[in-house]
N, C-alpha and C positions, 0 to 999 in steps of 0.2 A: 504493500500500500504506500501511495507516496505519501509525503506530506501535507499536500494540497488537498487529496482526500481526505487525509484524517482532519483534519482544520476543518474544511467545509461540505464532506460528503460525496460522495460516488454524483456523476453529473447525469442531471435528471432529463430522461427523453421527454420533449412538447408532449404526448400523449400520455404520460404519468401527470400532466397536470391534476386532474380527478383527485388523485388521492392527497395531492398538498390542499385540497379543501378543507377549511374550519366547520366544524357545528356549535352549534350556542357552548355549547360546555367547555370549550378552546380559544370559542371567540371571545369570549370574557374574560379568560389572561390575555389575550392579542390585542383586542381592542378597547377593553375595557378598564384597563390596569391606569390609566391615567385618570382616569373620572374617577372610579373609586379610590384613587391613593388620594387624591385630594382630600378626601374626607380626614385626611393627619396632618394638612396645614391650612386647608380655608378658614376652619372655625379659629385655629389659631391666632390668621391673620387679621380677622377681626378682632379677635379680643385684645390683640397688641396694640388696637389704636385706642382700645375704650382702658388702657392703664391710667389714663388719666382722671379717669371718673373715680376709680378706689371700687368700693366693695360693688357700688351701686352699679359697672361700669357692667356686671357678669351679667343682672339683671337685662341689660337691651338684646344678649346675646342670641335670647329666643325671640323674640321680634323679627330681626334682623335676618336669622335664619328661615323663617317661614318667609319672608320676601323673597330672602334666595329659592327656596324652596319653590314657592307660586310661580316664579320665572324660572325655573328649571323644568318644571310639568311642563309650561307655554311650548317651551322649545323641544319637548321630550316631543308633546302631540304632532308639533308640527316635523320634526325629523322622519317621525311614522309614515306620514305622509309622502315625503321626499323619498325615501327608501322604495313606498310604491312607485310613484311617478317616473323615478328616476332610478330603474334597477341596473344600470350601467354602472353607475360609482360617478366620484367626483363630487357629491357632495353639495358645497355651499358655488365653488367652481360652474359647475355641473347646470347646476338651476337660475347660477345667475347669468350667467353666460350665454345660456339658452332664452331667457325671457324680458332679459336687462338691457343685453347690450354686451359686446364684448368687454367693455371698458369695466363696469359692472363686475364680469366675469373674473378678469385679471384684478380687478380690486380685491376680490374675496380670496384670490387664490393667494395671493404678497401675504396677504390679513394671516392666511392658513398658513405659508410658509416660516413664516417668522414666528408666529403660535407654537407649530411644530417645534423651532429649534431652541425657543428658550422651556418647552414641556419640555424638552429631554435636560438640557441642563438644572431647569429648578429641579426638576424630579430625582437626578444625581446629585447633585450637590444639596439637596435636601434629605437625601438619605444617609452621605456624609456628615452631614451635622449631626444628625442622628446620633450618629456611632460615635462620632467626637464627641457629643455629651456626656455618650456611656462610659467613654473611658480616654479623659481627656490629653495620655499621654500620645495620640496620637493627632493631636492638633496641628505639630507640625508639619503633617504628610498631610493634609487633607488634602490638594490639588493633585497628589499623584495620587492617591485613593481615588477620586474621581475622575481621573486620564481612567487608571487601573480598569474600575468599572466598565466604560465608556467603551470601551476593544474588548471586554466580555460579551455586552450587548450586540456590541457591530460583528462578532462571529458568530453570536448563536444566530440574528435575524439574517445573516449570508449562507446560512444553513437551511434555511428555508422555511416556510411558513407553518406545517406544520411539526416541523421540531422545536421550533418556538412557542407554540404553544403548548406542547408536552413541556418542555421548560419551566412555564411559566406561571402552569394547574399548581403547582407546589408553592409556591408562594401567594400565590392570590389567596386560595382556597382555606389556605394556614390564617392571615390574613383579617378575612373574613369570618372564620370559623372564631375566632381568638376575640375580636374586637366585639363579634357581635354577641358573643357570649358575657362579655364583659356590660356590653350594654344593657342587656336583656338582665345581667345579675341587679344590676346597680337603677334599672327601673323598679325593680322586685325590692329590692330593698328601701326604696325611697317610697312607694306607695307602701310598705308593712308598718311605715316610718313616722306616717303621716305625713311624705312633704319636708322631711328632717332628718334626713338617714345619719349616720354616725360613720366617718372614717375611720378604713382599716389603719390607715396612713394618712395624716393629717397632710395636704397640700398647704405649701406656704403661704403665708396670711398674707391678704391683698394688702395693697399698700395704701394708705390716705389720701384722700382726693384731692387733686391738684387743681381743677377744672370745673366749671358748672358743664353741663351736658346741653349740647345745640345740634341743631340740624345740620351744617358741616360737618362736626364730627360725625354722627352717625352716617352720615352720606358717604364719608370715605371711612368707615367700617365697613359699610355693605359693597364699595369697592373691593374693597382688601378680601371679603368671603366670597366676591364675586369668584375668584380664583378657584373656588370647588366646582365650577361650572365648564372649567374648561376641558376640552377631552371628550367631550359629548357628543360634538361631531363625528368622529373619529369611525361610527358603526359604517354611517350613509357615505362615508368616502369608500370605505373600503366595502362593499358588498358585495364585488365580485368575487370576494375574495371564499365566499361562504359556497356550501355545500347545497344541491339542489334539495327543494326549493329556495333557492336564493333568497327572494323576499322575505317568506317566512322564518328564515332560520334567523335574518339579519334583524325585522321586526323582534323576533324572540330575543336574540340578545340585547340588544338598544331598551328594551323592556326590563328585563331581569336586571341589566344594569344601573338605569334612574331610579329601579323600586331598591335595590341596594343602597345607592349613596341618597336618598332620600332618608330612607332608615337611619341610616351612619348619622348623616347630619342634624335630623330633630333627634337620637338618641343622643348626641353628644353633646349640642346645646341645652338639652332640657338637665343631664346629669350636671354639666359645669355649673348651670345657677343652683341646681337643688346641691349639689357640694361644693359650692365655692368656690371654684377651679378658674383661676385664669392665669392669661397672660404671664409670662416671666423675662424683665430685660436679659439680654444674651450678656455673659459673665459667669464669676464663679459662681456651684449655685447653681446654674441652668436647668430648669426641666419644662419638656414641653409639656403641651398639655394631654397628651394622652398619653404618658410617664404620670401625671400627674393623677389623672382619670384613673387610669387600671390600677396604680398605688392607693386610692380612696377607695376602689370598689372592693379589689381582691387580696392587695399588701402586694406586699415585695416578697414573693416567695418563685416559684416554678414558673408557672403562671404568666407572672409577670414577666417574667424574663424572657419564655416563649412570646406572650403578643408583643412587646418590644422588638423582640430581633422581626417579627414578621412584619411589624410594621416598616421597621428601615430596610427591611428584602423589599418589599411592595416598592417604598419611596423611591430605591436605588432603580429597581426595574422598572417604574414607573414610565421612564424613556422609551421602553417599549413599543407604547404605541403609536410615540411619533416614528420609530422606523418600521412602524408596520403602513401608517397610513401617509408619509410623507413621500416616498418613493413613487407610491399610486397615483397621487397631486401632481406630482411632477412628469410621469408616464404624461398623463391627459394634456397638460399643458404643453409639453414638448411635443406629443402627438399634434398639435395644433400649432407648432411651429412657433412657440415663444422662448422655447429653453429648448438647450443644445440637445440632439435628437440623440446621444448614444442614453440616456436618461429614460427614454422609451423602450428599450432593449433587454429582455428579459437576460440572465446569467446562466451561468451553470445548473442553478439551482430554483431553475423557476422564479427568482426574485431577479427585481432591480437595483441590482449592482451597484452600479453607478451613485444612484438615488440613495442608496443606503451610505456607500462609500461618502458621497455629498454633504450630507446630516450629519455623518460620524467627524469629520472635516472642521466643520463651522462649528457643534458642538463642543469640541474641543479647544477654539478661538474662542468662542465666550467660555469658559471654565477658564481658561488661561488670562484672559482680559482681566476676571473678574476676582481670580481666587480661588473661586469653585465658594465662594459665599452665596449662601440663600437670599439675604437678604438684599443683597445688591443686587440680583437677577427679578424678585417680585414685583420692585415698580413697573420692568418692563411689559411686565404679564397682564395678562385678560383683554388688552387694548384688540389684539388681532383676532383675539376668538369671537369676541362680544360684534367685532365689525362684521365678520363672516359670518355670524347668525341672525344680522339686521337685514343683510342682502340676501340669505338664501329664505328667510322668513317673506321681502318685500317681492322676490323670484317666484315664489310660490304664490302669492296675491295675483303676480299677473298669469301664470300659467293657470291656474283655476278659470279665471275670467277668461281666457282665450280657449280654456279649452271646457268651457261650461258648467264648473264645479258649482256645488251646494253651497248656499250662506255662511253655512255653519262651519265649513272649510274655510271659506274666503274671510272671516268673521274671524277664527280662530286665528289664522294667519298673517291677517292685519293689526291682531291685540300683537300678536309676539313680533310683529316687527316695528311696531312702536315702544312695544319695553324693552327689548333688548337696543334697538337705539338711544331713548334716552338714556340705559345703562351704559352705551357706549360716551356719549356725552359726560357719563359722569366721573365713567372712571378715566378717562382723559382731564379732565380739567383738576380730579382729586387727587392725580399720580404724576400731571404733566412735570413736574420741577422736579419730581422725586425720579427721573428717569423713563416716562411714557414719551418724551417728546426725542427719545431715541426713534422707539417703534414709529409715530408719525413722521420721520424723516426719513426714516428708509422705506416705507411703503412706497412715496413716489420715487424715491432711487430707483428701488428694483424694477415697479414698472417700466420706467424710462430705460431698464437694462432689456426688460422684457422685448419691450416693441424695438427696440434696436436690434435683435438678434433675431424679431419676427423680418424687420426690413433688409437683415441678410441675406437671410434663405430664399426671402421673394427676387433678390437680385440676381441669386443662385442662378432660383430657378428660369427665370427669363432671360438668365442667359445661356443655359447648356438646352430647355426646350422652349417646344417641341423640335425634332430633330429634321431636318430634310431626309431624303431618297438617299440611298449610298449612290456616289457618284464614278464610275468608272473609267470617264472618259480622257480624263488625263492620268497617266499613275506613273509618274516621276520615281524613276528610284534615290532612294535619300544619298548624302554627301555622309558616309561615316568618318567618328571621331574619335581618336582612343587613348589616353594617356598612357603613357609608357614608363615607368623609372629606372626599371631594369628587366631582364630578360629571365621569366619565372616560368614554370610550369601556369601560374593562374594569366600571366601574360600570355604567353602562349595558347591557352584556349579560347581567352578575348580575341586576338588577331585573326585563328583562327577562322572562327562565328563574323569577324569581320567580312573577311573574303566572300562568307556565305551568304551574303546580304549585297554588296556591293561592290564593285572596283575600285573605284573612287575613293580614297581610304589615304587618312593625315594622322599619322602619328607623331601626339605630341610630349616630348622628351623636353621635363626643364632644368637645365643644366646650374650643378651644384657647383662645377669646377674641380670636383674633387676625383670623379671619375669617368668622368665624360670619353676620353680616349678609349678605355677600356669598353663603357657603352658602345661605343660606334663598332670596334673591333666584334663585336659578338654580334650585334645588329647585321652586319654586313656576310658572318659568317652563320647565323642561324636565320635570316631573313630573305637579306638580298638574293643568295644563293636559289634557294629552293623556287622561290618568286618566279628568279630567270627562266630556270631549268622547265615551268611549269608556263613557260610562256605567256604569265599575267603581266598584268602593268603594275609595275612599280608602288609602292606605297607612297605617299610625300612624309618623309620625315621634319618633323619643324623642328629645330633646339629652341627654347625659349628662356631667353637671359633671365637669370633674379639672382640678381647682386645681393638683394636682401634676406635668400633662403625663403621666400616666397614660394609655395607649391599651389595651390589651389587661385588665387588670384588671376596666377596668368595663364591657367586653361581657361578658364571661365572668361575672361577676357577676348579670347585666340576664338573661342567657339562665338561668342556674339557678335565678333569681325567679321566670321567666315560669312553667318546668319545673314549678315547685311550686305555681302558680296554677291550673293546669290539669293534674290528676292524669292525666287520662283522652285525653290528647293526646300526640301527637309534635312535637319541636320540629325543625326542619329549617333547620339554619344552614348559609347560602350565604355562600361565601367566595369572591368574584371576585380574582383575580391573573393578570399576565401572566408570562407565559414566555419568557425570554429565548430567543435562538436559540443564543449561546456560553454552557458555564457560566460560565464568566469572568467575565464581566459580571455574576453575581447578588452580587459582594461590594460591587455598586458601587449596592445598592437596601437597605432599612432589611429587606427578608423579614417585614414583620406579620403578613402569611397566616401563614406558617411557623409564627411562634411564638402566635397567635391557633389554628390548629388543633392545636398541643402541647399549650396550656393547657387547650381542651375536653376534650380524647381524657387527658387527665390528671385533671382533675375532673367531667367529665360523666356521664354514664350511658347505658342501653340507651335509653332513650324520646328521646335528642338525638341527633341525625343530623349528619354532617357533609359538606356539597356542595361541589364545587371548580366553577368557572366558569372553565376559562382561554381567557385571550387570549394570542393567541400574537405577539408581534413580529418585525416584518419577515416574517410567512406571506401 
């Protein structure tokens, strides 16, 4: 077995597609590991802006959460919908694109990209923090703990889709099974309680209020939880991804998944105000709050220490689902000629390569920008999700309308794409100074990168079709051209293949001074001779001075002289080189071919050709 199989697995025939299909039971670690991990920093993220309230501050946290909640249904019904409509995949892309406008389209897709790449980073570098709480002698590797990670993820999803989500059933599942037991304990005990349950483990006492409570602040609280919302999308892009019935399987996960982090979320809010539980500034000391939670419900014993660690597995993996569903985004888009086409291109493994390789790339530039800190990664967050669900919400309004849907569709569709818009307005204006007006600045970059790379390929293409008739009626044979430096066996077979092609034939020798005598002496005895004897015409040998040890300058030069001497010709430059049989060995030869056909195919044109000769060593 090589090493590339063991890394990535035995390479998958187009027709084993079938079997790299998800079922809801798979699709829920694949796609759904980003929405529910959130449920271990949105609540957080709110409660870190209401520290300033003191004890009173726990109290808004259920409020706040049912807001989140009521606009997580909104957008839950209407994805249902999209998932019908739109059983292709793509998502927010998909629907907007189709009903909006291109412009529309590629807004939501930049929104999804950039979503994508900082899910995987919070989601990493939040599951790092994690574990740096638990054991803070490793606070000073945290950035190479989360590179570390970061090349776990990018090999298992090059592995292919459904080994990823075998993968990934073990952590979710642990997860979920952990937390919600935790939940379901500590409901139980607070209704036996009266409303006043008694910790097993006292969480540290809120701190004194700093602040009277206003509607700013709670406005960028419910930004800050808006952060458990993100990931949602994640089913309706990737649906092709799912097992037939497609729809159904995809509907069943996207379902099983909001009735999850629905749970998670009012279980966690209703237990932090009935225990007390909030917020804690980062320092010594640190526990988040579901350290804080499963320590009040259960103690610190087994227990704890199992839903802990599955909670930072879930956080760490949490990136998941952007390289399950960012590779997809980018398929669609590139299949439509806005991103570079090899992005469209399935791999060895049934995935996109590229796409994945891409996301693991950039993820890695923000971990590295930033630290691999959580907290400097969250202002950037929810901006691009909250936009791409305002436009695949307002995409859906007009596809209903054109395509003669019910009130109660066009009705539902138009409520959620005005709440998630004003939620977009809010959480831009509450996060803008704190780092949002990154994300708004590179939205229109990458567009403006988008439609340049679209105005390539349309330049491309009007210029290589459609193609004329093949034309016969003149067929010139070409003017061959062939560097020479000494007299090799791989020289030899180039001159050759020359002869086989044309008469006409310049061979160019650029003299170093060092051995030029001896060149001509072999040329004239292993050349000229045979030539005569064979009754050909003569080859033209050129010497080409470079006083300066100059090799490649002045063939390239001597070939677009000849070019211009001869309008009405091709010029046909044979480039003999041999072939190592390890690549290893090619650092250990100067590569002239190499950069002798760089220089052509960089300043040549349509009428100059370029022929490889190789020899192959040790065949």
């Amino acid at each position: 077995m090589s090493v590339i199989d063991f890394l990535f697995g035995r390479p998958l025939r187009s027709s084993e597609e079938g079997t790299e299909r998800l079922g809801a039971v798979t699709g829920i670690a694949v796609f759904g590991l980003d929405a529910l991990s959130s449920a271990a920093y949105g609540p957080e993220a709110a409660l870190a802006l209401l520290i300033p309230l003191g004890a009173a501050g726990v109290s808004y946290i259920v409020p706040i959460t049912i807001s989140i909640v009521i606009l997580l249904l909104i957008v839950y019904f209407s994805y249902r919908q999209t998932i019908e409509a739109y059983p292709q995949g793509g998502g927010s892309y998909t629907v907007a694109g189709q009903n909006l406008g291109r412009f529309a389209g590629l807004l939501a897709a930049t929104a999804l990209m950039i979503d994508y790449v900082l899910t995987a980073a919070v989601g990493i570098s939040a599951g790092v923090g994690a574990l740096v709480s638990a054991i803070p002698a490793l606070q000073p590797h945290t950035l190479m703990l989360c590179l570390g990670i970061l090349v776990l993820i990018t090999l298992v999803n090059l592995r292919g889709s459904r080994e990823t989500g075998f993968v990934f059933m073990i952590p979710t599942y642990l997860f979920l099974g952990t937390l919600g037991t935790t939940i379901l304990l500590g409901i139980v005990k607070t209704v036996a309680s009266g409303g006043h349950p008694t910790p097993v483990e006292a969480p540290p006492a809120l701190p004194a209020a700093t602040a009277a409570v206003s509607l700013w602040l709670l406005l960028k609280a419910f930004s800050s939880g808006c952060t458990a919302m993100t990931g949602v999308e994640a089913v309706s892009n990737g649906v092709t991804a799912f097992r037939d019935p497609v729809v159904q399987s995809a509907r069943r996960t996207l379902t099983t998944v909001i009735a999850l982090l629905t749970i998670m979320l009012l279980g966690i809010a209703y237990l932090c105000r009935a225990y007390h539980v909030g917020a804690v500034n980062p320092g010594p000391g640190y526990q988040s709050v579901l350290s804080q939670l499963t320590g009040a419900v259960a103690g610190r014993n087994v227990f704890y220490a199992v839903t802990i660690g599955s909670v930072l597995l879930v956080l760490s993996f949490s990136a998941n689902t952007a390289f399950a569903d960012f590779p997809r985004l980018c398929r669609l888009i590139a299949q439509d000629g806005y991103l570079p086409v090899p992005l469209a291109e399935r791999g060895r493994r049934l995935v996109f390569t590229w796409g994945i390789a891409t996301l693991a790339v950039l993820c890695a530039a923000l971990l590295i920008l930033f630290d691999g800190v959580t907290d400097r990664l969250i202002p950037l967050y929810a901006v691009g999700a909250f936009l791409a669900f305002t436009l695949s919400q307002a995409g859906m309004v007009a596809h209903w309308r054109r395509k003669g849907g019910s009130r109660l569709a066009i009705s539902l569709n138009t409520l959620g794409a005005v709440a998630t818009g004003a939620t977009v307005v809010i959480v831009t204006i509450t996060k803008f100074l704190a780092g949002a007006w990154i994300t708004t600045l590179l939205i229109p970059l990458i567009m403006i990168l988008m439609y340049s790379i679209r105005r390539h390929y349309d330049r491309v293409h009007e210029e290589i079709s459609p193609a004329e008739a093949l034309d016969l009626s003149a067929r010139n044979l070409p003017i061959v051209v062939m560097p020479l430096m000494e007299w090799t066996r791989v020289s030899r077979a180039g001159l050759q293949f020359a002869f086989s092609i044309c008469s006409e034939i310049y061979v160019l020798h650029v003299s170093t001074q060092e051995r030029d005598q001896e060149f001509l002496n072999e040329w004239r005895r292993a050349v000229e001779g045979p030539v005569r004897e064979a009754g050909l015409p003569m080859p033209h040998m050129k010497i080409l001075k470079s006083p300066y040890r100059f090799v490649i300058s002045p063939i390239v030069e001597y070939v677009l002289k000849l070019e211009e001497q001869h309008p009405g010709r091709q010029i046909a430059v044979i480039i003999p080189e041999f072939v190592e049989k390890h690549w290893y060995h090619n650092f250990l030869h100067n590569r002239r071919a190499t950069w002798l056909k760089t220089a052509l195919l960089m300043k040549g044109n349509r009428r100059i050709v370029i022929i490889n000769v190789p020899w192959y060593i040790d065949s």
